[in-house]
C-alpha positions in Angstrom: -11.7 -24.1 -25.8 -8.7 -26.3 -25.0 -6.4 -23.4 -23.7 -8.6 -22.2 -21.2 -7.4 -19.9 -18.3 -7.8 -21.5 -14.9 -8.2 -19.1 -12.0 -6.3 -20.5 -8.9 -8.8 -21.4 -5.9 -7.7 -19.9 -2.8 -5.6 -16.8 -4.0 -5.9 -14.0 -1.3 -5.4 -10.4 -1.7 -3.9 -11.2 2.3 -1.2 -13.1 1.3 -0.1 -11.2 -1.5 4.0 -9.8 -1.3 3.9 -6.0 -1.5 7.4 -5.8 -1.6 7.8 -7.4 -4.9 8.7 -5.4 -7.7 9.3 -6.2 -11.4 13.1 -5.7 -12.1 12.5 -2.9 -14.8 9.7 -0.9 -16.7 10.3 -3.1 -19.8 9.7 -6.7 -17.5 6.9 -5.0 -16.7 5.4 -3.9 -20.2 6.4 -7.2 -21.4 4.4 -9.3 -18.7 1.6 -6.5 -19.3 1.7 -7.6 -23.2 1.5 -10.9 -22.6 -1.3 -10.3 -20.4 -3.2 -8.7 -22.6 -2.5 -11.1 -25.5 -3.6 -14.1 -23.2 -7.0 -12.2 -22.4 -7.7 -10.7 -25.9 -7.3 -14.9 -26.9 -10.0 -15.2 -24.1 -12.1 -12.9 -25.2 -11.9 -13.5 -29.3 -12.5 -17.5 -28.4 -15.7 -16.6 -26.4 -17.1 -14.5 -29.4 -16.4 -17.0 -32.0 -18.2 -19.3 -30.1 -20.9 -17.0 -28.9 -20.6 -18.0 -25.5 -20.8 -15.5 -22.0 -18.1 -15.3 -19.6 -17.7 -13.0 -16.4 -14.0 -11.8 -16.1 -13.5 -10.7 -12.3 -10.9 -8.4 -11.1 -9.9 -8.4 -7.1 -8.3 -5.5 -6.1 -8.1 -2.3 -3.4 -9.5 0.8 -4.2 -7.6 2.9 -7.0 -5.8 -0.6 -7.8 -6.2 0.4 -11.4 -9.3 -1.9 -12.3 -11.5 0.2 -14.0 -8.7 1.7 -16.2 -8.2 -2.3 -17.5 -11.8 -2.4 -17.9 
């Protein structure tokens, strides 16, 4: 896979801004789509090549990671 998605090393839930805010609903949905399109890539890429991957998600409680799983 030549596009592969590289995790950063060192990201921290800590340092995260909590104050920052997408500008509207639709920047969000957008950056949401793209998302999705990026990990469905992921995801289709693995199959074809009948390879195993672990997706993690890091998040608080009720963060919303079981409703993306």
């Amino acid at each position: 896979m030549t596009d592969a998605v590289v995790a950063k090393r060192g990201f921290s839930l800590a340092a995260l801004d909590l104050d920052r805010q997408f500008d509207s609903k639709r920047s969000y949905e957008e950056a949401l789509a793209r998302t999705q399109i990026a990990m469905l890539a992921v995801e289709q890429t693995y199959s074809v090549d009948k390879r195993r991957g672990i997706i993690l998600f890091e998040g608080w409680d009720a963060g919303g990671k079981g409703g993306a799983i």
